[in-house]
C-alpha positions in Angstrom: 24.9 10.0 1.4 22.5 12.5 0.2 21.4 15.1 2.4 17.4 15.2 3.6 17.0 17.8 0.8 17.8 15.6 -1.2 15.2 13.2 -0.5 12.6 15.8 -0.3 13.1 17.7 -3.4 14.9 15.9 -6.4 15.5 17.5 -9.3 15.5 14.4 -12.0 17.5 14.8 -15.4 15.4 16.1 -18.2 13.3 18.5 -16.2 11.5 16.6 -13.8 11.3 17.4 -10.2 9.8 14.5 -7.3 8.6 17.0 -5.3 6.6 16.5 -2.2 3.5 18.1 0.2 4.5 21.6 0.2 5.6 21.7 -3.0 2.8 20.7 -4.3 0.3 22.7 -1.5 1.8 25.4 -3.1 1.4 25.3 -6.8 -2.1 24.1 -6.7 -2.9 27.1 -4.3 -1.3 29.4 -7.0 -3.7 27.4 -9.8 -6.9 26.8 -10.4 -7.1 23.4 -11.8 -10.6 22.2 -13.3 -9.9 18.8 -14.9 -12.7 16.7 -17.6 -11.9 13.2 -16.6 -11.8 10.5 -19.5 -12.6 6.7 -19.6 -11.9 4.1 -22.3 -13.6 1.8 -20.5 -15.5 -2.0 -20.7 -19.1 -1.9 -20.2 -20.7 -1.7 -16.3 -17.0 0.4 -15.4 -17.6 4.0 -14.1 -15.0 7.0 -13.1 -16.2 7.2 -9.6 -12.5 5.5 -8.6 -10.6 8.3 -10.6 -12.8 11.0 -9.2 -12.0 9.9 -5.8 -8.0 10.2 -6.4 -8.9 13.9 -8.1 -10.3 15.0 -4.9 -7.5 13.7 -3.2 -5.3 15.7 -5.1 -7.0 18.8 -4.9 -8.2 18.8 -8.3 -12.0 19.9 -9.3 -13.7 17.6 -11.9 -16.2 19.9 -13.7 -17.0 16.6 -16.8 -16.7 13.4 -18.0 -16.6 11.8 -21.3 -16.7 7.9 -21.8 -16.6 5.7 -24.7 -17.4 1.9 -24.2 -14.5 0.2 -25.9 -13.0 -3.3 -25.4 -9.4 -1.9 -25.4 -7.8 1.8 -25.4 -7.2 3.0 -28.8 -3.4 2.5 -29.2 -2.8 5.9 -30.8 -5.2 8.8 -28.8 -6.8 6.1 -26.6 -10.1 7.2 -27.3 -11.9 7.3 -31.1 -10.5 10.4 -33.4 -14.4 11.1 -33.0 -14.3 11.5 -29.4 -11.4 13.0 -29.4 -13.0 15.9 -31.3 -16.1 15.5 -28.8 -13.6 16.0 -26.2 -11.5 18.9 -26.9 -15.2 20.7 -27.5 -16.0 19.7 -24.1 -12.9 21.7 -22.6 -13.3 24.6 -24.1 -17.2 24.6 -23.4 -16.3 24.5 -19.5 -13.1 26.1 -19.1 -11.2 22.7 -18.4 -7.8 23.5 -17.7 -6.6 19.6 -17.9 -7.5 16.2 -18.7 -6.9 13.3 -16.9 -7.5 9.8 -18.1 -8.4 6.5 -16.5 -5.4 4.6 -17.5 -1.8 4.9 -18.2 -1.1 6.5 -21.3 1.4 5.6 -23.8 4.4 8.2 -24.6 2.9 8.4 -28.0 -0.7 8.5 -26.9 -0.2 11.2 -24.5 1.9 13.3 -27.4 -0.4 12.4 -29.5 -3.7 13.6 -27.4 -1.8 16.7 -25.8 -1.2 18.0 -29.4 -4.7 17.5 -30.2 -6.5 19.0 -27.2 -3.4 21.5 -26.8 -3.4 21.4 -22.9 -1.6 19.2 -20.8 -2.9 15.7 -20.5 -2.2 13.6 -17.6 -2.5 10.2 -16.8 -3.9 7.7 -13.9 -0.3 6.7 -12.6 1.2 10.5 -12.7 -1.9 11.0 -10.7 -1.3 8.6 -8.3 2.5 9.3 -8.3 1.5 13.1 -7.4 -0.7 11.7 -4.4 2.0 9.3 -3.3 4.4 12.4 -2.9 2.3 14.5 -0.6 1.2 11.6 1.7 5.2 10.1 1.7 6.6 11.3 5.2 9.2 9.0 5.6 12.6 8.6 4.0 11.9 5.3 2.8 8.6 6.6 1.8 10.4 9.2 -0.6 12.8 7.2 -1.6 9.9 4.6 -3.1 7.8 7.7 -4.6 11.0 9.2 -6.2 11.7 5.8 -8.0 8.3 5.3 -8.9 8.6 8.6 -10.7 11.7 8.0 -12.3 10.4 4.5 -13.8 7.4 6.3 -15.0 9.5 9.6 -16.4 12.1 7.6 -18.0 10.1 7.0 -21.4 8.9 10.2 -21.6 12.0 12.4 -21.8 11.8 12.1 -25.5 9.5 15.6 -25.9 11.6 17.5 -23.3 14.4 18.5 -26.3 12.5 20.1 -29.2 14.2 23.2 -28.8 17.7 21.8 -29.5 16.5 19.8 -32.2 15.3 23.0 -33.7 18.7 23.6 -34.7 18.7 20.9 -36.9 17.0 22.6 -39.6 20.3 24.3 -40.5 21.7 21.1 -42.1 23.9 18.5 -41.0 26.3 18.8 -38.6 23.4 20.8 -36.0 21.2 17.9 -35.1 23.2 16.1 -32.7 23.0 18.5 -29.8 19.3 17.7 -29.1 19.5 13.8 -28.8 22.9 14.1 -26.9 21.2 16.1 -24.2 17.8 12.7 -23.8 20.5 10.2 -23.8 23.2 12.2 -20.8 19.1 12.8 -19.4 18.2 9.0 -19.8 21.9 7.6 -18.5 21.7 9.7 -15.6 17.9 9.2 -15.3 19.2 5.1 -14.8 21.8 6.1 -12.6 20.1 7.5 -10.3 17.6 4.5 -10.1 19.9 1.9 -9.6 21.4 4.1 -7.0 17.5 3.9 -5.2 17.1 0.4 -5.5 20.5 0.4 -4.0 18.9 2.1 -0.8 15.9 0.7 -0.6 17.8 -2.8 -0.5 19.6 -1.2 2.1 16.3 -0.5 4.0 15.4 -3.5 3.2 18.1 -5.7 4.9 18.2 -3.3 8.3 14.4 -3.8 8.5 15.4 -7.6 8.0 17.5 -7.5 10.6 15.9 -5.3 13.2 12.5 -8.0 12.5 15.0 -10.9 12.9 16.4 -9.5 16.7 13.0 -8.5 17.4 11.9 -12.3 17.0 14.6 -13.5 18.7 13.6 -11.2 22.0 10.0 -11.1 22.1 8.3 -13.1 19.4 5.0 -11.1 19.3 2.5 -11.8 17.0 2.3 -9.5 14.1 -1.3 -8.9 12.6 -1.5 -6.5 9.4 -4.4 -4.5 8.0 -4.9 -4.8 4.5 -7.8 -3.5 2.3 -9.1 -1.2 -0.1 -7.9 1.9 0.2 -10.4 4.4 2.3 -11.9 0.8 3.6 -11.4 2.2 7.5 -8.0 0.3 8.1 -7.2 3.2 9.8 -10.0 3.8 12.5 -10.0 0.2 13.2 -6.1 0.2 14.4 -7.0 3.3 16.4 -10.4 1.2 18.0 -8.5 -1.9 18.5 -5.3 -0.4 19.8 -6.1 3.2 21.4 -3.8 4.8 19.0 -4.4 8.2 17.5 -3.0 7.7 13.9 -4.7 10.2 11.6 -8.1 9.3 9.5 -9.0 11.6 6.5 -11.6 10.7 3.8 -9.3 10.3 1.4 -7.4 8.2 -0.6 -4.0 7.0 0.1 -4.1 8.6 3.6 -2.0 5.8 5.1 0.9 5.4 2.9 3.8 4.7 5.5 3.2 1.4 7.2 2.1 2.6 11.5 2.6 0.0 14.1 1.1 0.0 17.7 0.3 -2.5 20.0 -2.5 -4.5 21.3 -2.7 -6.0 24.6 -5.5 -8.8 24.8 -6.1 -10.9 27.5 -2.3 -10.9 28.8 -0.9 -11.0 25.3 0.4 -8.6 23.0 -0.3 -8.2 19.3 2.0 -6.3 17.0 -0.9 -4.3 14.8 0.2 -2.9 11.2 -2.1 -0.5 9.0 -0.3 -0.3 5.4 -0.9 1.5 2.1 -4.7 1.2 0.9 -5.0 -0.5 -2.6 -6.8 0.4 -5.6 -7.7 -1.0 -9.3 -5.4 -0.8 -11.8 -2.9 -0.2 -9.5 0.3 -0.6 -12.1 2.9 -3.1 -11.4 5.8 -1.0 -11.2 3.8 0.9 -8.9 3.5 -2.5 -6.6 7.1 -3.3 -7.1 8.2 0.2 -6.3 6.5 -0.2 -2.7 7.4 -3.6 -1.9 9.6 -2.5 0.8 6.3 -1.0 2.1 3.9 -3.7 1.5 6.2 -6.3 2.8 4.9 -5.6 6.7 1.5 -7.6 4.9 4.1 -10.6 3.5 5.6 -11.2 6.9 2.3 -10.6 8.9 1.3 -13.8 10.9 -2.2 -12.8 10.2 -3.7 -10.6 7.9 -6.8 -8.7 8.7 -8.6 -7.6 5.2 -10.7 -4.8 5.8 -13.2 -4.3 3.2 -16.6 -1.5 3.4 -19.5 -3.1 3.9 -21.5 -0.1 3.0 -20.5 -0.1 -0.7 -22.7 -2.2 -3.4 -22.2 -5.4 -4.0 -20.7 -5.1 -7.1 -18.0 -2.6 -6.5 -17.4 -4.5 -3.0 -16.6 -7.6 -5.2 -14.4 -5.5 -7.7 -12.2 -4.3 -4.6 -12.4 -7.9 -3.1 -10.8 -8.7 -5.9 -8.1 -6.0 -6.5 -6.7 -6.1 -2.8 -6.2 -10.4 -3.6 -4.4 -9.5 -6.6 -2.0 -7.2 -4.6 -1.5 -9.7 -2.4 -0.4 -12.0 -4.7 1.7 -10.1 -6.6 3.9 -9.2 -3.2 3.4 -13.2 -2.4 1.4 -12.5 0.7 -1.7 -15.3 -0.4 0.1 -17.9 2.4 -0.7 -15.9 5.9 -3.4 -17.1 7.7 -6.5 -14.3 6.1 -9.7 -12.7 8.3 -11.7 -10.9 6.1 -13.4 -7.8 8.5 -16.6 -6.3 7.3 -16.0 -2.9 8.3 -18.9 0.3 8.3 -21.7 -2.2 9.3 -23.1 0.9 10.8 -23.9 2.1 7.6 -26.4 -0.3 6.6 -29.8 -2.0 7.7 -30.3 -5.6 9.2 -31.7 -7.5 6.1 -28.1 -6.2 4.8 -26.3 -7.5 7.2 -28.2 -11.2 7.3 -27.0 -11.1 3.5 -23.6 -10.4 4.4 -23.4 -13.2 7.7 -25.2 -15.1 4.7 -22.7 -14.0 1.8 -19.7 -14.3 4.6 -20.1 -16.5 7.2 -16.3 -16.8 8.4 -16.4 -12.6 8.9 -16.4 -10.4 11.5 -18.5 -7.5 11.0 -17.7 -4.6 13.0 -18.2 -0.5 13.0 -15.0 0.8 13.6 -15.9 4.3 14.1 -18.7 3.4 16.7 -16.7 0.9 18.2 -19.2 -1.8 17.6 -17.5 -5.3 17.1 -14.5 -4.6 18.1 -14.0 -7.0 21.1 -15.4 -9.5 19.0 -12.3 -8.9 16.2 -10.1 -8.9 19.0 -11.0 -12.0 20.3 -10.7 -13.4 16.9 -7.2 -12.3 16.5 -6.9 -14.4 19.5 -8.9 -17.9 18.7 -6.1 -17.3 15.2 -3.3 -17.6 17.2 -4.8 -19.7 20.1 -5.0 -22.3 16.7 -1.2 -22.1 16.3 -0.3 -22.8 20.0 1.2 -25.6 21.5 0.9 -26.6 25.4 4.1 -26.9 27.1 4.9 -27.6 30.7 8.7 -26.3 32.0 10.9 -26.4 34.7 12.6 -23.0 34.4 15.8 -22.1 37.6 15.6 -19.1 39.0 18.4 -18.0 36.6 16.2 -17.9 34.3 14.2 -15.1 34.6 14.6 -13.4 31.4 13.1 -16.5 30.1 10.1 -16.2 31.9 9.5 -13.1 31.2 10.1 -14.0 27.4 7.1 -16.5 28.3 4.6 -14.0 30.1 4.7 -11.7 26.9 4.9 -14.6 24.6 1.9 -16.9 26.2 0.3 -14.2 28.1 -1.4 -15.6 31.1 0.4 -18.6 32.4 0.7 -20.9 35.3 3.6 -20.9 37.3 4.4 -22.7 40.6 7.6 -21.9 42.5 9.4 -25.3 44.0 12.5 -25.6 45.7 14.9 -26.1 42.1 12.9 -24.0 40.1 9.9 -22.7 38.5 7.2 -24.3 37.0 5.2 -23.0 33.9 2.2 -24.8 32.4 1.9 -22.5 29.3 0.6 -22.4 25.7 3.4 -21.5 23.6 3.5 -21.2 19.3 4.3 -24.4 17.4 7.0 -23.2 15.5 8.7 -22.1 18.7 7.9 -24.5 21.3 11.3 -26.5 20.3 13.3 -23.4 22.0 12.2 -24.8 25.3 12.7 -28.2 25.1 15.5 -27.8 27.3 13.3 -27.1 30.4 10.9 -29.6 29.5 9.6 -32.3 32.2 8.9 -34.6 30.2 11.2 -34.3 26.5 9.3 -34.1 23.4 9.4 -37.3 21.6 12.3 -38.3 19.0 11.9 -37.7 15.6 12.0 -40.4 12.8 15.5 -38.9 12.1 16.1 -39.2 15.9 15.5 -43.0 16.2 18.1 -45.4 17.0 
C-alpha cells in the first residue's frame, strides 16, 4: 500500500510528476506566467470559458487569437498563417506560454511548440493542473493522478531525444533511446491498472457503506449538479447551515460534501459534486466516475444553473451539464432544475424565466431568497414517492420506530395495550419491509393468487 506521499506527489515514468496544491503554489510563485490564449473555434464560440480556468490556475492572459474554422487543423490546429500571426503575437507581449481551447494532438502540440519555440499547453493539461490543486482527498488524488497518466501516456514519445542522439553514430547506438519510452510506457500502464485497481476498491467500500446506510436509515439523498461556478456551493450552505467553502472560481468543489437537511421532521442527505464544463473530455468523465457517482445514485437531482448569465450561454451550459449526466447514466433520477442568482437580474427577466421555465424554482442563494420554497420542493418530490401505511408495531420494536420517525418524519402514533400504532407515509419502494406490522395485509399479488 503506498504511503500518503505517495498519493500526493507521484513521480510518473518518463518525467512527469502529479503534483498537487503546494507544489504547484510554489512554482507559479517562482514564475511569472503571461499566457496568449488560442481558439479554433465554430462561429458565435468565444474564450471566455478558457479564460475563466486561466484565472483559476493562477495564470494572466495578456491576448487572444481566434480563427473561425469548422474543425482544428489536424497538423498545428490553427492555419500555418495564423500560426505565423501567432508566434508574432508572443513575442509582441512577452507571452511566456500558450494555451489552446482544445486538446491537442501529440503531433499538433510538437508540431506548434517547435514553431512558436515555447511550451504549448492544452485545455485538458489545464484542467488536469486545476484538478490537482483542488483534490484534497485520497480518492480525489488517486482520480487526478490517473487522469494524468491517461493524458501523459501518448506523449512520452519527445521525452528521449537525448538518447536517440546517440544514434547518429551508426547502428548498433539507436536502441538505448526507444528502450527507455517503452520501460516508461510499460510502467506508465502499470501503474494505471494498479489505480483503477484502487479506485474499484473505493468504489465497492463506498458500495457497501451506501448499502448498510440504506438498510439503517433510508434517508433521502438529493444531489447538486450544475455548471461549474453555478452557486451549488452556497445553496448547500443556505439550505443546510453548513460552512463548505465558496470561491469564484472554477472547480472549487471537486470532492463530493455531504450535510444534512432537516425539513419538517424529515432528513435529507444533501450532496454538492464537481461543477461541469464544455468540452469536458471523456476520459476526464470516466476518470471521476467514482466522484460523480453520488449524482447516479441521488434520489433527486437538484440542477443548479445561473440565472444571471445570457441566454445563450445559459442554454450552452444547460446543455453540457445533460450531456455529463448522461454519459455517467444519471438521466433516470427524478430532475429539479433551480434557477440560481435571481438576485442578479430585473423582474421582466425573471417573468421570461417563470415563462421560459415554468417547473423551476428560482432562488438567490447568497441572499437566502427562495430557499424555503426549494426546500419545500425537495419535499412535495418525495411526498410524490410515499405510500400511506398504518402499523401495529410491540413495544420490542422500538428500533423500528425510530427507523420510522427519521424515515416518515412526523407521524401518528397511538399507544394500546399490545402495541403501538403508526399511521405514517412511508416510500413505495420500501413500504413492503413493514408489511409484517400491517393491520390490514397489502393485497396478494397476481403471482400470489391461489
Amino acid at each position: 500500500m503506498p504511503s500518503s506521499d505517495d498519493a500526493q506527489h507521484t513521480h510518473v515514468p518518463g518525467g512527469f510528476e502529479t503534483t498537487h496544491a503546494s507544489d504547484f503554489d510554489q512554482q507559479r510563485k517562482a514564475a511569472d506566467q503571461r499566457a496568449v490564449i488560442v481558439g479554433a473555434l465554430e462561429a458565435g464560440d468565444d474564450l471566455s470559458e478558457l479564460r475563466e480556468l486561466l484565472r483559476t490556475a493562477g495564470v494572466e492572459v495578456v491576448g487572444q487569437l481566434v480563427q473561425h474554422l469548422d474543425q482544428p487543423h489536424p497538423n498545428t490546429y490553427v492555419g500555418e498563417g495564423k500560426l505565423k500571426e501567432l508566434k508574432a503575437l508572443c513575442k509582441e507581449l512577452g507571452a511566456t506560454m500558450v494555451v489552446t481551447d482544445d486538446e491537442l494532438s501529440p503531433r499538433q502540440e510538437r508540431n506548434i511548440e517547435g514553431a512558436l519555440e515555447m511550451p504549448v499547453l492544452d485545455r485538458t493539461a489545464l484542467i488536469l493542473d486545476i484538478f490537482a490543486v483542488h483534490a484534497n482527498s485520497s480518492e480525489g488524488k488517486l482520480q487526478v493522478e490517473l487522469a494524468q497518466l491517461q493524458y501523459n501516456l501518448a506523449r512520452m514519445r519527445g521525452l528521449w531525444t537525448h538518447l536517440d542522439r546517440l544514434g547518429v553514430g551508426g547502428v548498433g547506438t539507436r536502441g538505448p533511446g526507444e528502450t527507455q519510452i517503452e520501460t516508461d510506457r510499460r510502467l506508465a500502464r502499470e501503474r494505471i491498472t494498479k489505480l483503477r485497481r484502487r479506485l474499484e476498491d473505493v468504489k465497492g467500500t463506498r458500495r457497501v457503506m451506501r448499502a448498510e446506510r440504506a438498510r439503517s436509515s433510508h434517508i433521502p439523498n438529493v444531489a447538486l449538479a450544475g455548471y461549474t461556478n453555478a452557486g451549488k456551493s452556497t445553496v448547500l450552505n443556505a439550505l443546510t447551515g453548513a460552512t463548505v467553502g465558496v470561491q469564484d472560481r472554477l472547480f472549487h468543489t471537486l470532492d463530493p460534501t455531504t450535510r444534512e437537511l432537516r425539513w419538517n421532521g424529515r432528513t435529507y442527505l444533501m450532496t454538492d459534486t464537481v461543477g461541469f464544463i464544455r468540452k469536458l473530455p471523456h476520459h476526464l468523465v470516466e476518470a471521476f466516475g467514482a466522484t460523480l457517482e453520488e449524482t447516479v445514485i441521488a434520489d433527486l437531482v437538484l440542477h443548479v444553473v445561473d440565472a444571471s448569465a445570457p441566454d445563450d450561454q445559459m442554454a450552452a451550459v444547460m446543455t453540457a451539464v445533460d450531456d455529463v449526466l448522461k454519459d455517467i447514466g444519471a438521466t433516470e433520477n427524478v430532475h429539479v432544475l433551480v434557477l440560481n442568482k435571481i438576485d442578479l437580474i430585473d423582474e421582466d427577466r425573471r417573468e421570461a424565466l417563470w415563462a421560459r421555465f415554468p417547473d423551476a424554482v428560482q432562488i438567490a442563494a447568497g441572499a437566502g431568497e427562495g430557499i424555503g420554497t426549494l426546500a419545500a420542493r425537495i419535499e412535495d418530490e418525495f411526498e410524490a414517492t410515499l405510500q400511506p401505511v398504518e402499523l401495529l408495531l410491540p413495544y420490542a420494536e422500538g428500533r423500528m420506530l425510530d427507523e420510522l420517525h427519521r424515515l416518515a418524519g412526523d407521524l401518528e402514533q397511538e399507544h394500546r395495550a399490545d402495541g403501538v400504532l403508526v399511521r405514517a407515509r412511508v416510500p413505495r419502494a420500501l413500504a413492503g419491509r413493514y408489511d409484517r406490522f400491517r393491520l390490514q395485509p397489502a393485497a396478494p399479488g397476481p403471482e400470489q393468487d391461489g
